[in-house]
Every structure is written in C-alpha cells, then in structure tokens.
C-alpha positions as CSV (number, residue, x, y, z in Angstrom):
1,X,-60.6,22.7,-22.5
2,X,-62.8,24.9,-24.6
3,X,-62.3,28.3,-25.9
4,X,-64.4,29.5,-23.2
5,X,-62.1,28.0,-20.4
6,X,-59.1,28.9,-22.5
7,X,-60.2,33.0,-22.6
8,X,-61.0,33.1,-19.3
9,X,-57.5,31.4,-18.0
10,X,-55.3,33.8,-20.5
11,X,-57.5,36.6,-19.3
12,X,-56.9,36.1,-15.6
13,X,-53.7,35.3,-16.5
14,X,-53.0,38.6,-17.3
15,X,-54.5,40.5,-14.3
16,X,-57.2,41.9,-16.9
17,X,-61.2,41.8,-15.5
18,X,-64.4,41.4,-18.0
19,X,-64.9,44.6,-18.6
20,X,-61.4,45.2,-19.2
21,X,-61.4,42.9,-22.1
22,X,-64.3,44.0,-23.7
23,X,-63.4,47.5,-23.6
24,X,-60.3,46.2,-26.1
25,X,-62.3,44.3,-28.1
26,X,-65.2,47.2,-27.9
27,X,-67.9,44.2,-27.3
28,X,-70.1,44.5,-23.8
29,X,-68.9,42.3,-20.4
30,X,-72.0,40.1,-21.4
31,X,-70.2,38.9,-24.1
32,X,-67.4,38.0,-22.4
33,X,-69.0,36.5,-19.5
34,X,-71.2,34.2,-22.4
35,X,-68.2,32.6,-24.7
36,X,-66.3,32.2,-21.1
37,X,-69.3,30.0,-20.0
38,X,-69.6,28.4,-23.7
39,X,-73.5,29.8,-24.1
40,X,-72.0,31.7,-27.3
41,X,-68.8,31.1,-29.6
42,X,-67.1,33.8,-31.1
43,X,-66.3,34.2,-34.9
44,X,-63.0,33.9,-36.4
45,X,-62.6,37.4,-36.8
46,X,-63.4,37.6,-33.1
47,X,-61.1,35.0,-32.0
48,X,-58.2,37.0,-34.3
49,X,-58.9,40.2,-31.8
50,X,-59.4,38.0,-29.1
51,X,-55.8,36.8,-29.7
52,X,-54.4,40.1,-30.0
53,X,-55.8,42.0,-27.2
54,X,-54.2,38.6,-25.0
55,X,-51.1,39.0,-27.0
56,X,-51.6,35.2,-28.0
57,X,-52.4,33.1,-31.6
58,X,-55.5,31.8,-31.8
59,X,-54.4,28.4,-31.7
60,X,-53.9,29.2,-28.0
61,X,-57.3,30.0,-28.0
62,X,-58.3,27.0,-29.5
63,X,-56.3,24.3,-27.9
64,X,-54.7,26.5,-24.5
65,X,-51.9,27.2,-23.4
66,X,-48.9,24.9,-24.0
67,X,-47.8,22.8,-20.8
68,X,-44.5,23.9,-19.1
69,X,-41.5,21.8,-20.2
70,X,-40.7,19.3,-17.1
71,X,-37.7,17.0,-17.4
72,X,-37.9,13.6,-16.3
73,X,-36.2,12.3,-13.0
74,X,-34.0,10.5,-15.4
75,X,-33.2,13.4,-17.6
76,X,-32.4,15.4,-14.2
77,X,-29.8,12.9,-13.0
78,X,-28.4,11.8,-16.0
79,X,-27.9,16.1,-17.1
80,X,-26.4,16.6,-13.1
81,X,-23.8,14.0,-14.1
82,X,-23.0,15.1,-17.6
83,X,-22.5,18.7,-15.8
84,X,-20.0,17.2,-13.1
85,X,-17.8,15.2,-15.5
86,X,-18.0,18.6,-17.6
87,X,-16.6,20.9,-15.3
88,X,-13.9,18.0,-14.0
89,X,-12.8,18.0,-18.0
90,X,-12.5,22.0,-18.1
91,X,-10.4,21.8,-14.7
92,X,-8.3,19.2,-15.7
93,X,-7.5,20.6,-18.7
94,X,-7.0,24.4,-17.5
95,X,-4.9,23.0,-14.8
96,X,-2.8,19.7,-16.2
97,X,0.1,19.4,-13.3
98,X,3.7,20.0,-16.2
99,X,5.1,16.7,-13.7
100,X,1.9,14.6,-15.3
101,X,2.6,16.6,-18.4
102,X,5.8,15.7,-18.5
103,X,5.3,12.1,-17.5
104,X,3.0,11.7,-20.9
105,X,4.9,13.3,-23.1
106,X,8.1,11.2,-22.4
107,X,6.6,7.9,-23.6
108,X,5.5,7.5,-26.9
109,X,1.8,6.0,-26.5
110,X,1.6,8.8,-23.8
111,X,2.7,11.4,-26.6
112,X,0.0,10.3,-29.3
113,X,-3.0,10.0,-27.0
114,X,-2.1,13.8,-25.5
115,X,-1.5,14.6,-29.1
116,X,-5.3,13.4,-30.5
117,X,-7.1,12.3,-27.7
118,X,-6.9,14.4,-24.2
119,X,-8.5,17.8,-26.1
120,X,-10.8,15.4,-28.0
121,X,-12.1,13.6,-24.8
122,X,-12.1,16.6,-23.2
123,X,-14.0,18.7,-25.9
124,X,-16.5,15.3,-26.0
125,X,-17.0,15.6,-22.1
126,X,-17.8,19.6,-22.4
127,X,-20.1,19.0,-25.0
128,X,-22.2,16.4,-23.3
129,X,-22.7,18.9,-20.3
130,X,-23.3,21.9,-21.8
131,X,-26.2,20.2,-24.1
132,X,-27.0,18.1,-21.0
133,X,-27.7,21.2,-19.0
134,X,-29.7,22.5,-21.9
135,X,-32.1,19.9,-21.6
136,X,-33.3,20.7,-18.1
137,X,-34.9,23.8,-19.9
138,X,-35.9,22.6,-23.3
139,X,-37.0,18.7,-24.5
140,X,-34.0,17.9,-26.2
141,X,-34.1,15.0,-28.6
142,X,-34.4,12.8,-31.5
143,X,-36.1,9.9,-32.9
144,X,-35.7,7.6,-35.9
145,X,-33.4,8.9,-38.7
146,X,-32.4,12.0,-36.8
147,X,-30.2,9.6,-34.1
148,X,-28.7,7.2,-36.7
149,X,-27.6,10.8,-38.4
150,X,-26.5,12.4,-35.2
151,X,-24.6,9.4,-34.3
152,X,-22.7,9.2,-38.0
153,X,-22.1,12.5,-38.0
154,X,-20.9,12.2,-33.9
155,X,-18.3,9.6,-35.6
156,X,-16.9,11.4,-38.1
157,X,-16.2,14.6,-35.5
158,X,-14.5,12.1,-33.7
159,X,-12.5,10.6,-36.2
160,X,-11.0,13.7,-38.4
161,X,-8.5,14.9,-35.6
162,X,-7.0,10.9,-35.3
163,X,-7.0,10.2,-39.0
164,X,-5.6,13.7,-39.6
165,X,-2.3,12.7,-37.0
166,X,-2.0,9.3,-39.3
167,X,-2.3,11.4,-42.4
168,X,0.4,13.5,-41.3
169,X,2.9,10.3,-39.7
170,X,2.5,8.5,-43.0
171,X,4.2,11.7,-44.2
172,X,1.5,11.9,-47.3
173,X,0.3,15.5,-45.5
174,X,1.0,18.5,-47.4
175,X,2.6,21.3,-45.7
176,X,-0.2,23.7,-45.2
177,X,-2.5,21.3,-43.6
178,X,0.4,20.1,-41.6
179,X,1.0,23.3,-40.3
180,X,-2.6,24.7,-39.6
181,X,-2.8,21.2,-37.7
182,X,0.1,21.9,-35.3
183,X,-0.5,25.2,-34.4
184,X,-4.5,24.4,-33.8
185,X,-4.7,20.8,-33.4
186,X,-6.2,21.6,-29.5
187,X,-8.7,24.0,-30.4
188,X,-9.8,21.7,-33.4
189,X,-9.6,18.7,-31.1
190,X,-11.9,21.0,-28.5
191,X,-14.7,21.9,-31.0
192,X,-14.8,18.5,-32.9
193,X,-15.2,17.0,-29.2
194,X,-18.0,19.6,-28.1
195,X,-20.0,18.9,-31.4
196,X,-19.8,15.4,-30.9
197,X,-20.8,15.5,-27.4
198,X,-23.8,17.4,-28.3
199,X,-24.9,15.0,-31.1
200,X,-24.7,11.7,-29.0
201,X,-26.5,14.0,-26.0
202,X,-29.2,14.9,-29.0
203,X,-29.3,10.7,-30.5
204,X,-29.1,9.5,-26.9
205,X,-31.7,10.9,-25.6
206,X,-35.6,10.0,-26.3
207,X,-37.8,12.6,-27.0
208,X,-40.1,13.8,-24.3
209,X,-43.0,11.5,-25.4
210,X,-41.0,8.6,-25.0
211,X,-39.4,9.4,-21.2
C-alpha cells in the first residue's frame, strides 16, 4: 500500500473527513485529497504531523497498519486442550478425595510421588494452559536458541523440587533448607511446575511465520 492508501484508511478509520484533517494539520482539503491519490507526497516533517493528528508513528504511515494477530487452527485446538487438562489439574488438586489421599500416602512409592510430583505435574499442567490461552491473543513463540534455552531451563524447574527430596533423604540437607522445604514444598512444587509449563508452551511452539 502506499502512504496515500495508508492516510486515507487511518483517516476513515477514525471517523475524521478531509477537511477535518487538514484543519489539524492547517493544510487545505486539496492536499489531502492529492497525497491520498499519490499525485503529491508529503515531507517528513509532514508525515511527523500527519502521525500525530492520527495518533500513529510514521512507520504506520509508511508501511500500514499492522495485521490483526490470528492463531492458527492448530494453535486453537492444541490452546482449547491445554485449557481443559488445566482446569482438570486445578480441580483435582483443590478437591483430592482424603480416601485417595489416604490410599497414596500409605504406600511408599505413593508417598514420594505425592511428595515431589502431584503439585509439580499439576503446576506443569496449569502452566501450559494459562500460556496456552495466551497464545490465542498474542503469537507466542520461539525459534532457534531461544527453544533449546527454554527447554534447559524447563528441565531444571523440573528437576530442583525431586533432587531437593533426595538431597534431604540422603540426610546431607541442612536444617534451614529442610525446613523451608517442608513447610513450602507444594507452593514451590506449584510455581516450578507453572514456569516450566510456560517454557515448553514458549519452545514448543513455532513462531507465527512458521504455522
């Protein structure tokens, strides 16, 4: 498109006639009606007031308006998914039954996945939705170095809870860190899962070039 086109769409845009522009930029309707038909261009310093009397940059003038985000069909289904298994983590965990409760914590493997995995999994789950959902507004994602760091950093969210527990089993764990683990080992487990989540969502996903 050229500037022309691109005054004339952000003008109508706006509700705002000819002569309604050129009374803010004090230049006469002809000379809005010739750079909106290309027979003239206007200078720099033009385009500059042009671009504030529109309450746009001038490389909006220049280029137009950016095109609205759209997700792909992909990126819909795969976000409506992410949302479900979200809101199935954040029920099961708000509601846990104490009979399945007590079922897990009376055997021992039971016990240690509860311990470091169910507000892990469930944190990872939460994540994965809530960033999923943001995607359906803005093109979330990464390409080349950004996934490989996304993903490393994904895996070590994902591995300080569990290597924390064996820390403190080996009995090596000084008191302090023992303590702040057991009285916040869910909510730690929780956040660790949610920024993972939204790190593999962000290395996961292509960019929107690439969909």
């Amino acid at each position: 498109m050229t500037i022309g086109n691109n005054i004339k769409k952000l003008r109508t845009a706006q509700g705002l006639t000819q002569d309604q522009l050129a009374e803010r930029l004090f230049v006469t309707r002809q000379t809005i009606s010739s750079w909106e038909r290309s027979a003239s261009h206007p200078s720099l310093e033009q385009l500059e007031a042009i671009a504030a009397a529109l309450g746009e940059d001038v490389m909006t003038l220049l280029y137009g308006p950016k095109p609205k985000y759209r997700p792909s069909r992909k990126r819909v289904i795969l976000a409506v998914v992410l949302i479900v298994l979200a809101v199935t983590a954040l029920v099961l965990g708000a509601v846990r039954p104490p009979q399945v409760e007590g079922l897990v914590m009376r055997r021992r493997p039971g016990w240690l996945f509860y311990m470091v995995a169910f507000r892990l999994v469930e944190g990872l789950l939460l994540g994965l939705g809530i960033v999923g959902a943001a995607s359906l507004r803005w093109p979330l994602g990464l390409k080349g170095k950004g996934k490989q760091r996304c993903l490393i950093a994904a895996l070590v969210c994902l591995l300080v809870s569990p290597a924390l527990f064996a820390w403190i089993r080996l009995g090596h764990c000084p008191y302090p860190i023992f303590a702040f683990w057991m009285y916040s080992y869910e909510g730690l487990e929780l956040l660790l899962g949610l920024a993972a989540g939204a790190l593999v969502f962000l290395a996961g996903m292509p960019t929107k070039r690439t969909e």
